[in-house]
C-alpha positions as CSV (number, residue, x, y, z in Angstrom):
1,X,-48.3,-15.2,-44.6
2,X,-48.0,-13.1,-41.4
3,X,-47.1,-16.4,-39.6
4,X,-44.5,-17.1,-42.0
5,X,-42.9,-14.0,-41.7
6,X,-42.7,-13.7,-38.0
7,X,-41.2,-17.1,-37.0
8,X,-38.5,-16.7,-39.3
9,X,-37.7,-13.3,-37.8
10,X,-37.8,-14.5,-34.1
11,X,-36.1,-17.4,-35.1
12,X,-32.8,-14.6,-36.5
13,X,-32.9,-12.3,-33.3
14,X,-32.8,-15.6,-31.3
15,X,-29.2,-16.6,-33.2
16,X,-28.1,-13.0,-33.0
17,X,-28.7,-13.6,-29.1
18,X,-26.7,-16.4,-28.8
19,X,-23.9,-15.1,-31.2
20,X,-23.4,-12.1,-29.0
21,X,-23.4,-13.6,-25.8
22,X,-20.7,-16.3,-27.1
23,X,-18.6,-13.2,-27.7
24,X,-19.5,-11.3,-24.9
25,X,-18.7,-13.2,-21.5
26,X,-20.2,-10.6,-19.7
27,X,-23.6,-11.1,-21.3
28,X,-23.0,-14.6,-21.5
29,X,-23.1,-14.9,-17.6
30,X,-25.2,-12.0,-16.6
31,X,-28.1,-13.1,-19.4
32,X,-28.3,-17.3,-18.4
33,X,-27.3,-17.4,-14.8
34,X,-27.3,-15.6,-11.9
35,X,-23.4,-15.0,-12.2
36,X,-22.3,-11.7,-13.0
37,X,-18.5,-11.1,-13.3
38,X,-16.6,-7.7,-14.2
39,X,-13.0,-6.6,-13.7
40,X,-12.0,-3.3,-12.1
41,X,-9.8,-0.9,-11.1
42,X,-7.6,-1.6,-7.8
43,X,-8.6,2.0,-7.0
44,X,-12.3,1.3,-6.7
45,X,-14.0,0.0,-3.7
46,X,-16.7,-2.1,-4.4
47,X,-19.7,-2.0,-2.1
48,X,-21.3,-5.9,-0.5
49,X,-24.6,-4.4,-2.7
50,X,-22.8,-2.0,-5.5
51,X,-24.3,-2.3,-9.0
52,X,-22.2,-4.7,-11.6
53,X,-19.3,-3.1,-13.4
54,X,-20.2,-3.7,-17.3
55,X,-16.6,-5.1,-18.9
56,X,-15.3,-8.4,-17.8
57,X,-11.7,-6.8,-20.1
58,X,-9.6,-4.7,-18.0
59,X,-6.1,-3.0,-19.3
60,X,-2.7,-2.6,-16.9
61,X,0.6,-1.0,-17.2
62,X,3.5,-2.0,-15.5
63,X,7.3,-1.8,-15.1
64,X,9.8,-4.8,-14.5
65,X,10.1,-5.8,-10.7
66,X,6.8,-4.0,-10.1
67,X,3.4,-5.0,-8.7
68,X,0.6,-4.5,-10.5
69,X,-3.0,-4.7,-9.2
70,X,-6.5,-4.9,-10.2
71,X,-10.3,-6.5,-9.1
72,X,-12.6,-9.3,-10.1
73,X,-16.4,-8.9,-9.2
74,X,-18.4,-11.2,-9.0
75,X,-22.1,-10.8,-8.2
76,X,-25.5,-13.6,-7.5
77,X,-27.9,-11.9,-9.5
78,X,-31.7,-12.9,-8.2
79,X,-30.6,-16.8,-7.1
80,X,-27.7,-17.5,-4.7
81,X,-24.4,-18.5,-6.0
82,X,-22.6,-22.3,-4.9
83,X,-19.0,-23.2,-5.3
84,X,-17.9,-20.3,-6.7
85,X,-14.1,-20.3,-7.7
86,X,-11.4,-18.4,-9.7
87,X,-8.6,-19.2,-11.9
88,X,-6.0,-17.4,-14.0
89,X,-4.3,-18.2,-16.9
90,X,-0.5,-17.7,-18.2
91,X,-0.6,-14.5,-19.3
92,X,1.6,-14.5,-22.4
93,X,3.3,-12.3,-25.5
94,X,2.6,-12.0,-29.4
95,X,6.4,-13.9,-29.4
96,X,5.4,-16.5,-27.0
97,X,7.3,-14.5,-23.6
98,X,5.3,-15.8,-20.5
99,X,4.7,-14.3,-17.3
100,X,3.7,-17.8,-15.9
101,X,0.6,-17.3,-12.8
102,X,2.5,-18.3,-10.4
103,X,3.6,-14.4,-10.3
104,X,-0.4,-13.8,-10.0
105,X,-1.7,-14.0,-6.2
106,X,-5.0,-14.0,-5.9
107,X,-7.1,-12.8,-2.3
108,X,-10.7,-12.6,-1.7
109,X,-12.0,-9.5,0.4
110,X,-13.1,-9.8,3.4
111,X,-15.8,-7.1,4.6
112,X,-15.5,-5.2,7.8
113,X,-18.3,-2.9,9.4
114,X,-17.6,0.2,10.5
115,X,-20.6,1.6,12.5
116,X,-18.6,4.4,14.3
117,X,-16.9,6.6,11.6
118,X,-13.8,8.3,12.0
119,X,-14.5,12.4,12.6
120,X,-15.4,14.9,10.3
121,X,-13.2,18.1,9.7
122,X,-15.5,19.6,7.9
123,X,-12.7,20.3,5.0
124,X,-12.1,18.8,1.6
125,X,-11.2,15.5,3.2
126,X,-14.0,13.2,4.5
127,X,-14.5,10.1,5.6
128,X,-17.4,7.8,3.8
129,X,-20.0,7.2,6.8
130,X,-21.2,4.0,8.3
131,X,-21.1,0.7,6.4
132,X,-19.4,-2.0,5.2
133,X,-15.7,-1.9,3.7
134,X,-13.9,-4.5,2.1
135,X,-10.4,-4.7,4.0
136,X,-8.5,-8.0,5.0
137,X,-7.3,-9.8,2.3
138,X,-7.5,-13.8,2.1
139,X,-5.1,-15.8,0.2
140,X,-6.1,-18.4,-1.9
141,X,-2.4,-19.6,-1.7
142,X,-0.4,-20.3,1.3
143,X,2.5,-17.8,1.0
144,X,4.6,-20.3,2.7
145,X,4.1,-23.4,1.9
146,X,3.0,-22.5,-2.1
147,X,-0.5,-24.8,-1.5
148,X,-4.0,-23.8,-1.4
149,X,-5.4,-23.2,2.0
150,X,-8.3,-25.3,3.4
151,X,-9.9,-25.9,6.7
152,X,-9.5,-22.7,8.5
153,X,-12.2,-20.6,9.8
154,X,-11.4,-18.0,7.0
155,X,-11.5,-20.1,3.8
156,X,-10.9,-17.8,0.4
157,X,-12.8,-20.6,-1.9
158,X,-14.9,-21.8,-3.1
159,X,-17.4,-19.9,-1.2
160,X,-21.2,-19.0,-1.6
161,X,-22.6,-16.4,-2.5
162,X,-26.5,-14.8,-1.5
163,X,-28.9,-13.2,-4.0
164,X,-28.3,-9.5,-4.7
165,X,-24.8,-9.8,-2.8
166,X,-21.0,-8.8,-4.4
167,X,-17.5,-10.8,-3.6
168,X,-14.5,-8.8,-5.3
169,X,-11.5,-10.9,-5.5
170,X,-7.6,-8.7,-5.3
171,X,-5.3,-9.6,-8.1
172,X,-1.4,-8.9,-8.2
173,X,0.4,-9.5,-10.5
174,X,4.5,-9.7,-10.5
175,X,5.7,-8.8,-13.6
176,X,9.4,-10.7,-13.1
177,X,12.4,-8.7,-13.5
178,X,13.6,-10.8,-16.7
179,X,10.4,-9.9,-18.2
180,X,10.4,-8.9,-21.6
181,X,8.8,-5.7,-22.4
182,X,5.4,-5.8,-24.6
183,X,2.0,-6.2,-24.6
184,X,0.8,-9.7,-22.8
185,X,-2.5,-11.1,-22.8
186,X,-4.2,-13.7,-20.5
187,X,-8.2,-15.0,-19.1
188,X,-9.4,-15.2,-15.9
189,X,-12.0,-17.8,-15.6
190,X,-14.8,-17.7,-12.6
191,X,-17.0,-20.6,-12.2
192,X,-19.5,-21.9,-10.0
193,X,-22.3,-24.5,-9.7
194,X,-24.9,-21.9,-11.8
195,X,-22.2,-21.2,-14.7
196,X,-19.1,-19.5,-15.3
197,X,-17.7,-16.2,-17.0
198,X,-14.5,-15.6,-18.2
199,X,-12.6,-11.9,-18.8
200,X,-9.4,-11.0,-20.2
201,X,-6.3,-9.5,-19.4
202,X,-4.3,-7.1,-21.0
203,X,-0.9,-5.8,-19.6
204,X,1.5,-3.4,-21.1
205,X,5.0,-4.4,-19.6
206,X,7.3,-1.1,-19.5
207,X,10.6,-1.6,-20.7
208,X,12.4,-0.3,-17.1
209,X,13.0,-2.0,-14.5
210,X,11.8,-0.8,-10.8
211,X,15.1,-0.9,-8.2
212,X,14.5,-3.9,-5.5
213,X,15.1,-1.2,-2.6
214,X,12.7,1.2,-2.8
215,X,14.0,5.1,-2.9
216,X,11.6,5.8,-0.7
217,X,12.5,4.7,3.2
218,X,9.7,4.4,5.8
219,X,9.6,2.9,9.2
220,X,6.3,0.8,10.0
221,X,6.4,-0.4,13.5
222,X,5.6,-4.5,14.4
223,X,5.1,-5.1,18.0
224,X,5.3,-8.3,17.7
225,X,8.1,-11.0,18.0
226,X,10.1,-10.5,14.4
227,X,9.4,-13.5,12.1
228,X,11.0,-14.1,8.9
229,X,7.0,-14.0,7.1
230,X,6.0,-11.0,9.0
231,X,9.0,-9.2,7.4
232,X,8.6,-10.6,4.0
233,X,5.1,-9.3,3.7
234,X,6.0,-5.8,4.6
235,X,8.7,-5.7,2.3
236,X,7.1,-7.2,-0.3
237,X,4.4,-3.7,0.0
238,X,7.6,-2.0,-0.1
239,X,7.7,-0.7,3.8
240,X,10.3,-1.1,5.7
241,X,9.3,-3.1,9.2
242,X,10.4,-2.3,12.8
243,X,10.0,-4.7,15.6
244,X,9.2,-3.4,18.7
245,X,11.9,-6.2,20.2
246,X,15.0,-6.9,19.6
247,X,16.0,-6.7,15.5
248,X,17.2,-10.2,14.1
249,X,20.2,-9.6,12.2
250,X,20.4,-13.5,10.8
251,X,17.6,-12.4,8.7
252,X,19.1,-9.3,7.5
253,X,21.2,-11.0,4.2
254,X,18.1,-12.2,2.7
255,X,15.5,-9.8,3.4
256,X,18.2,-7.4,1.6
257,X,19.3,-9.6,-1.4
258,X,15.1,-11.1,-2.0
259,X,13.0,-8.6,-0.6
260,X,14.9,-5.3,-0.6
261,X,15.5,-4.3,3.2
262,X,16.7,-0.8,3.2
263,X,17.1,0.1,6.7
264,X,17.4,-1.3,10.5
265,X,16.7,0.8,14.0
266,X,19.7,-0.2,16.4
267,X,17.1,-0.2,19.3
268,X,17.9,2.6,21.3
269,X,15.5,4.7,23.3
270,X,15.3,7.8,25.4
271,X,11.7,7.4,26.6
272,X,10.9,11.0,25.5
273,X,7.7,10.8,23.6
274,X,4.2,13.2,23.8
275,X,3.5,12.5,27.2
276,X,7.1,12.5,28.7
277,X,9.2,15.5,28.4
278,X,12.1,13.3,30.4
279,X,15.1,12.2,28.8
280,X,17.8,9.3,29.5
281,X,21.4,10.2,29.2
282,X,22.4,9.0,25.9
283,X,24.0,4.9,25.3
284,X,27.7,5.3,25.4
285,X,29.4,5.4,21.9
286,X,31.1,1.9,22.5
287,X,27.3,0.1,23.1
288,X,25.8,2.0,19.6
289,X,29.1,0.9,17.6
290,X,28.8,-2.3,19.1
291,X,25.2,-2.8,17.6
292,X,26.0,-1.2,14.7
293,X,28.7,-3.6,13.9
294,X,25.9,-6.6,14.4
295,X,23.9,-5.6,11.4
296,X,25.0,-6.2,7.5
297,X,27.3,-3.1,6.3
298,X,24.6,-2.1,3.6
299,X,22.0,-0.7,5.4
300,X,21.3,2.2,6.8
301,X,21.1,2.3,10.8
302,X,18.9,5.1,12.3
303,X,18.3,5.3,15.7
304,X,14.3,5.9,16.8
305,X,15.3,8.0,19.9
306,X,12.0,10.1,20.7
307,X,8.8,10.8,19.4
308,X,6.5,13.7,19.0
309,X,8.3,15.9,20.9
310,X,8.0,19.3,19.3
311,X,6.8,21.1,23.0
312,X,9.5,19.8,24.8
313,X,12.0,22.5,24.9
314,X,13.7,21.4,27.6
315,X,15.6,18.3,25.9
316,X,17.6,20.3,23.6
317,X,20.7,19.9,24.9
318,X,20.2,16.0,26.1
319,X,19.1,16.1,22.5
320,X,22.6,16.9,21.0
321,X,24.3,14.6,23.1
322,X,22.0,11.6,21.7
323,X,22.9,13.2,18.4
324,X,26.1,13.2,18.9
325,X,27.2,9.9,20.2
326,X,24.5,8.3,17.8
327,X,27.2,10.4,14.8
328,X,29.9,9.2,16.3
329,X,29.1,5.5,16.0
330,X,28.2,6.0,12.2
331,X,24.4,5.9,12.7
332,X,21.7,8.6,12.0
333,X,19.1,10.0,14.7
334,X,15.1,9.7,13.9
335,X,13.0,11.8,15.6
336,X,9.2,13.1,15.6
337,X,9.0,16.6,15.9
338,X,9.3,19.7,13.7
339,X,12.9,20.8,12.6
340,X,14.2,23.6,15.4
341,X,17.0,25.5,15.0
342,X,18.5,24.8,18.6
343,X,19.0,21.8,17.3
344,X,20.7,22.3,13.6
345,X,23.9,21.9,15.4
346,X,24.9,18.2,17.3
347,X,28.3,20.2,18.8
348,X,30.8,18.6,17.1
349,X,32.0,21.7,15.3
350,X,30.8,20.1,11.5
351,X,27.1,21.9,11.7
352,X,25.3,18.4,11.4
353,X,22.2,19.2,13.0
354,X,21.8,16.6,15.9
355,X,18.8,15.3,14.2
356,X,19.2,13.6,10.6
357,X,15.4,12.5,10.0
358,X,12.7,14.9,10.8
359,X,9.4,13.6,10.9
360,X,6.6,15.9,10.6
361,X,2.7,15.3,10.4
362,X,1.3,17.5,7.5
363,X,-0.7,19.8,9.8
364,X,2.5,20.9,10.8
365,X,3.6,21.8,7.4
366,X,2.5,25.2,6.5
367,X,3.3,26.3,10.1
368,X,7.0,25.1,9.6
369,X,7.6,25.6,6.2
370,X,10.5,27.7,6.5
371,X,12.3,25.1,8.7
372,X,11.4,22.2,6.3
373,X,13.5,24.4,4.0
374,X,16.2,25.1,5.8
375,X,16.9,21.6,7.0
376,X,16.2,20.5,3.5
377,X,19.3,22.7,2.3
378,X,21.3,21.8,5.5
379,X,21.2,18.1,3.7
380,X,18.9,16.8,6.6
381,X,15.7,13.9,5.5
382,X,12.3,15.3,6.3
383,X,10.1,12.5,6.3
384,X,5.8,12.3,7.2
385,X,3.7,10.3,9.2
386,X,-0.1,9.6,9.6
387,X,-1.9,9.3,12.5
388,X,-5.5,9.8,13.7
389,X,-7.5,12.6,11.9
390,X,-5.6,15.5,12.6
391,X,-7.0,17.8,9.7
392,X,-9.5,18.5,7.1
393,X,-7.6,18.5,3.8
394,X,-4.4,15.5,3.9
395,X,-4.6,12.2,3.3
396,X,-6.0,9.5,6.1
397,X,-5.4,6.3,6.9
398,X,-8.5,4.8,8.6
399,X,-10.7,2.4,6.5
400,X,-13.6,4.7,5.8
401,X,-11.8,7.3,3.9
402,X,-11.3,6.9,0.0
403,X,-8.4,4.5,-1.4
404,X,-6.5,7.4,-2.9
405,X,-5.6,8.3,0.3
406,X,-3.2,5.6,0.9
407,X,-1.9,6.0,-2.1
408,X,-0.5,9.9,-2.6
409,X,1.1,10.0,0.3
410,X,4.2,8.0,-0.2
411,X,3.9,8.7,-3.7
412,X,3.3,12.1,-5.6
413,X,2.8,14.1,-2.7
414,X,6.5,12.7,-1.4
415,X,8.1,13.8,-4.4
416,X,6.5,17.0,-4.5
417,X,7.5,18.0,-1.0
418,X,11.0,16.7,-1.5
419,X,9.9,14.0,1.1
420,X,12.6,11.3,1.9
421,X,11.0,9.0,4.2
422,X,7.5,7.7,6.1
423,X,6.8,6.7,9.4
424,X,3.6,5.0,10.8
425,X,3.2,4.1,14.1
426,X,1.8,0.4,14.4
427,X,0.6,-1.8,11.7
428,X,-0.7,-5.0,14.2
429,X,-3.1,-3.5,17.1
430,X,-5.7,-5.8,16.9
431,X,-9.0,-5.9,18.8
432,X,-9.9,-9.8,20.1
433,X,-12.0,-10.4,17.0
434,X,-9.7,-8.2,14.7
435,X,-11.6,-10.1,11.2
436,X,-15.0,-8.6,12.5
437,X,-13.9,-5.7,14.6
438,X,-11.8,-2.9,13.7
439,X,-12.4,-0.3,16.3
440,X,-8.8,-0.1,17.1
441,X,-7.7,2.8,18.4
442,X,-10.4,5.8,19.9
443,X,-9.6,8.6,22.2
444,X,-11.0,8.2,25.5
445,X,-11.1,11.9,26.5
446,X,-12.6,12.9,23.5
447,X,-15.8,10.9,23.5
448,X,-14.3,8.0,22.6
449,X,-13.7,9.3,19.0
450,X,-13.1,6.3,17.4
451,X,-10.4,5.9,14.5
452,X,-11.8,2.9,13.1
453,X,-8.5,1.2,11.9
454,X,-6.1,3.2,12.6
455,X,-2.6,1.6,13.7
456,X,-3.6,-1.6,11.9
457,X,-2.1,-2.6,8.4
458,X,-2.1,-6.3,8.8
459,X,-4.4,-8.8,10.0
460,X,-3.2,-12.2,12.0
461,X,-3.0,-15.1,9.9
462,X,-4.3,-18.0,12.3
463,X,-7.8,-16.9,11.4
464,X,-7.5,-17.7,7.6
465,X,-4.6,-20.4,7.8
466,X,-1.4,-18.7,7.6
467,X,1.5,-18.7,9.6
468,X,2.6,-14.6,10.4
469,X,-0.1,-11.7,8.9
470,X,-1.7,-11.5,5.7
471,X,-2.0,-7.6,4.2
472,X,-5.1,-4.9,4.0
473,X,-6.4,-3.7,0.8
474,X,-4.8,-0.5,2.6
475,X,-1.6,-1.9,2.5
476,X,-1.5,-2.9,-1.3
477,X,-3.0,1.0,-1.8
478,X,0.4,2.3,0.2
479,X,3.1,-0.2,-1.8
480,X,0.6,1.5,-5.2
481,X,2.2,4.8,-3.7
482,X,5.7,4.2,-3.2
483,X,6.0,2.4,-6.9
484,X,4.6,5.6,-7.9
485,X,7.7,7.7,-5.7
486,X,10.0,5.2,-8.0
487,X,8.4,6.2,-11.7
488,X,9.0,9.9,-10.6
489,X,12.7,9.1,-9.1
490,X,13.8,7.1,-12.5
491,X,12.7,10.1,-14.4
492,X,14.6,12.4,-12.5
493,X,17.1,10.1,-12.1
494,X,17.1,10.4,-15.9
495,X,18.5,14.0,-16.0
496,X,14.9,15.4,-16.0
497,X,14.1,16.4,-12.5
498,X,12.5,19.8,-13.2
499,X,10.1,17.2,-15.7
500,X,9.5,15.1,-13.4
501,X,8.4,17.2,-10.7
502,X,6.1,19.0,-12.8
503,X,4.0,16.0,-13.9
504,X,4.3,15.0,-10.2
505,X,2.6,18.3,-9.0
506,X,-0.3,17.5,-11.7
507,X,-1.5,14.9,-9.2
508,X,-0.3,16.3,-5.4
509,X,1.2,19.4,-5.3
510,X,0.9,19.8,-1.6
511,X,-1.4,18.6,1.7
512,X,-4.2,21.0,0.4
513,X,-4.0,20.2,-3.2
514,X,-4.2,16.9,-4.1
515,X,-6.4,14.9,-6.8
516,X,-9.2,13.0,-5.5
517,X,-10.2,11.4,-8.5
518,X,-8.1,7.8,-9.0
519,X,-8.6,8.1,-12.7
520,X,-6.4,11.2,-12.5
521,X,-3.5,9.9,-11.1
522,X,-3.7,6.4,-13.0
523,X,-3.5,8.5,-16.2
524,X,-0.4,10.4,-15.2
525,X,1.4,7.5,-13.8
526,X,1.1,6.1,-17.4
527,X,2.4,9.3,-18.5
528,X,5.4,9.0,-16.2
529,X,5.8,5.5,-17.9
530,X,5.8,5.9,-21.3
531,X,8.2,8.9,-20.7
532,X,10.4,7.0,-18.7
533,X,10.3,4.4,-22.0
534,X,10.7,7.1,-24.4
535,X,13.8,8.3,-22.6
536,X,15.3,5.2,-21.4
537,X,15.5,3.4,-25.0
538,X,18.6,4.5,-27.0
């Protein structure tokens, strides 16, 4: 009788088994193979040995013409993994609308070690120690040529995976511009020689529409040659590239018209920077209008003439005349240094300051406050940069310091200072092995201080196939932040500025006070959307 009982019962728990794990992908694959999958946020960084995420589902929100990230893990649970590959499906609308997946590009992360962390401040601000970081991003797709790469030294997939070891694989999705709004639903399937798992995709498309030009300007300096791929990639993160040669102006109609170019440095310089407190006599006003008359009528043409200049009093007047002649030819002067009142005026009797674009680290902030204001009211752009580790508190750009860093600078912390623009210095200093090492930039009379990927946004493409660069996970973080300066522009752009501004401060109200936690600013970017929505719809 006992016998009879008991195989009966085993025989029940064993179907409820199997029926769950059919419904449940992620037990399916964690329970019968070494393949564990999960999806995750875009604002996580997940660790080569990190512990399995437990949902294979993830959720998104997302306007028209905006880019919308997330992650795929994938781990080898106890037995290596073969031949492991990824595929996405349509994703598609309860009345049949389709994004199709080729608006779905698809990288796998590339770890890099950092053994020499960037410096501690000792403030609220810290960068995560020694250890490996997920970073460079590999395609799975040629961006050029629309075809799967194979047979370079950095191959995306399949690849193989040891016991006990993670691979995260970057999704974007493009939610097109003729999009219609509504929920949309689509799998993503990873397979490999020990199984496969599959996860679902849920995206909630807005019904706005992001602008192709960003609001936001910034100036991310290339040094090398210009390319037409080099400046696609940029502007497809929503940065605006400058080439340390000569600009290309044949490229200028459809970078504008596809990828949104917003601005172009005429190429002047006055070799005044940190280290030089010397100053050329300005170009004359017939050589600027001549350049400026080479570039498409639509942008806006800045010159770059110095940089971080704040101690050198003794340019002020060669100062005005740069500003001057640079007015006179219809173009607006950039410069690094904190706004100074010998310089509000350019001398052509209309109080234009001879600077137009201030650009101010946020150390310098609270020192300078009261300028920021006044130039602010003068109708003068402030805009902020990032370099090095020049405080405890503000957001950093080296690898070993938390995602949201990249992210609420050009984005909520912008909006709350009433910041116009960003600057960064170099996005391609490469070491010789730039896949493997990242010790980029260190300060030799400092101990060598390192600033482990620091002035490096990109990494060369010849290493994984492609022709130009291929993007960080940094760089998708910073394009996260200036679609986030867009959701608080359309908002206030709606009539409800004060609005805006105060759900902007909820995430970044300043340097010093500024959300740490991802899930914080995720939640009120949705906010942002759904008041957009509300608003927007008659």
């Amino acid at each position: 009788m006992r016998t009879y009982k008991l195989i009966p019962a085993f025989f029940m728990l064993g179907l409820l088994f199997l029926t769950y794990s059919n419904a449940n992908p992620f037990i399916s694959s964690s329970s019968l193979s070494p393949l564990r999958v999960w999806s995750a946020s875009a604002m996580e960084r997940i660790g080569v040995t990190h512990r399995a995420g437990g949902s294979t589902n993830i959720t998104l929100y997302a306007a028209r013409g905006e880019y919308e990230p997330f992650q795929i893990g994938i781990q080898a649970d106890r037995n290596s993994l073969t031949n492991v590959n990824l595929s996405i499906s349509n994703l598609t609308s309860a009345n049949n609308s389709i994004i199709p997946n080729s608006n779905i590009t698809l990288y796998r992360e590339h770890y890099v070690y950092v053994n020499n962390p960037s410096p501690d401040r000792r403030g609220t601000n810290k960068p995560l120690g020694k250890g490996w970081y997920a970073d460079g991003l590999i395609p799975f797709v040629d961006p050029i040529r629309k075809r799967d790469l194979t047979g370079a030294n950095l191959d995306a997939v399949p690849f193989n995976l040891d016991a006990g070891k993670n691979q995260p694989i970057w999704v974007d999705i493009f939610v097109p511009r003729d999009a219609l709004a509504g929920q949309y639903r689509g799998t993503f399937t990873v397979t490999s020689d020990q199984g496969k798992s599959t996860g679902q995709i849920d995206l909630r498309v807005w019904d706005f529409e992001l602008p192709l030009q960003p609001s936001l300007n910034s100036v991310f300096l290339f040094y090398q040659e210009q390319t037409k791929q080099v400046s696609e990639e940029l502007l497809k993160h929503k940065l605006n590239p400058q080439f340390n040669s000569n600009p290309k102006p044949e490229l200028e109609r459809e970078l504008i018209d596809r990828w949104g170019l917003k601005s172009v440095n005429l190429g002047f310089w006055s070799g005044a920077e940190i280290r030089n407190c010397r100053m050329t006599q300005p170009p004359s006003l017939a050589d600027i209008q001549a350049e400026v008359a080479r570039h498409q009528p639509d942008l806006f043409k800045y010159v770059y003439s110095a940089d971080e200049i704040s101690n050198c009093k003794n340019l002020y007047e060669r100062m005005k005349k740069w500003g001057y002649t640079i007015h006179k030819a219809g173009a607006a002067n950039l410069v690094v240094m904190v706004p100074t009142p010998q310089l509000y005026n350019d001398g052509s009797g209309t109080s234009r300051s001879a600077v137009d674009i201030w650009v101010i680290l946020p150390s310098d902030y609270e020192t300078f406050a009261n300028r920021i204001s006044q130039v602010l009211l003068k109708g003068d752009q402030v805009w902020s940069y990032n370099s090095l580790v020049q405080d405890g508190y503000s957001p950093k750009w080296q690898i070993d310091f938390a995602p949201i860093n990249f992210r609420i600078q050009p984005g909520f912390l912008s909006q709350s200072l009433g910041l116009t623009g960003l600057l960064y210095w170099r996005v391609d200093l490469w070491t010789r092995d730039p896949w493997n090492d990242i010790r980029t930039f260190f300060v030799k009379n400092d101990n060598n201080r390192p600033y482990p990927g620091d002035g490096m946004l990109v990494y060369p493409g010849e290493q994984v196939g492609v022709e130009g660069v291929v993007p960080s996970m940094r760089l998708k973080w910073l394009r996260e932040g200036v679609e986030d300066y867009e959701y608080v522009e359309i908002l206030k752009n709606l009539g409800q500025t004060k609005r805006a501004l105060n759900i902007s401060k909820l995430v970044g109200s300043d340097w010093r006070n500024w959300t740490q936690n991802p899930q914080v600013l995720e939640s009120i970017r949705r906010q942002l959307g759904e008041e957009i929505e509300r608003i927007n719809i008659p």
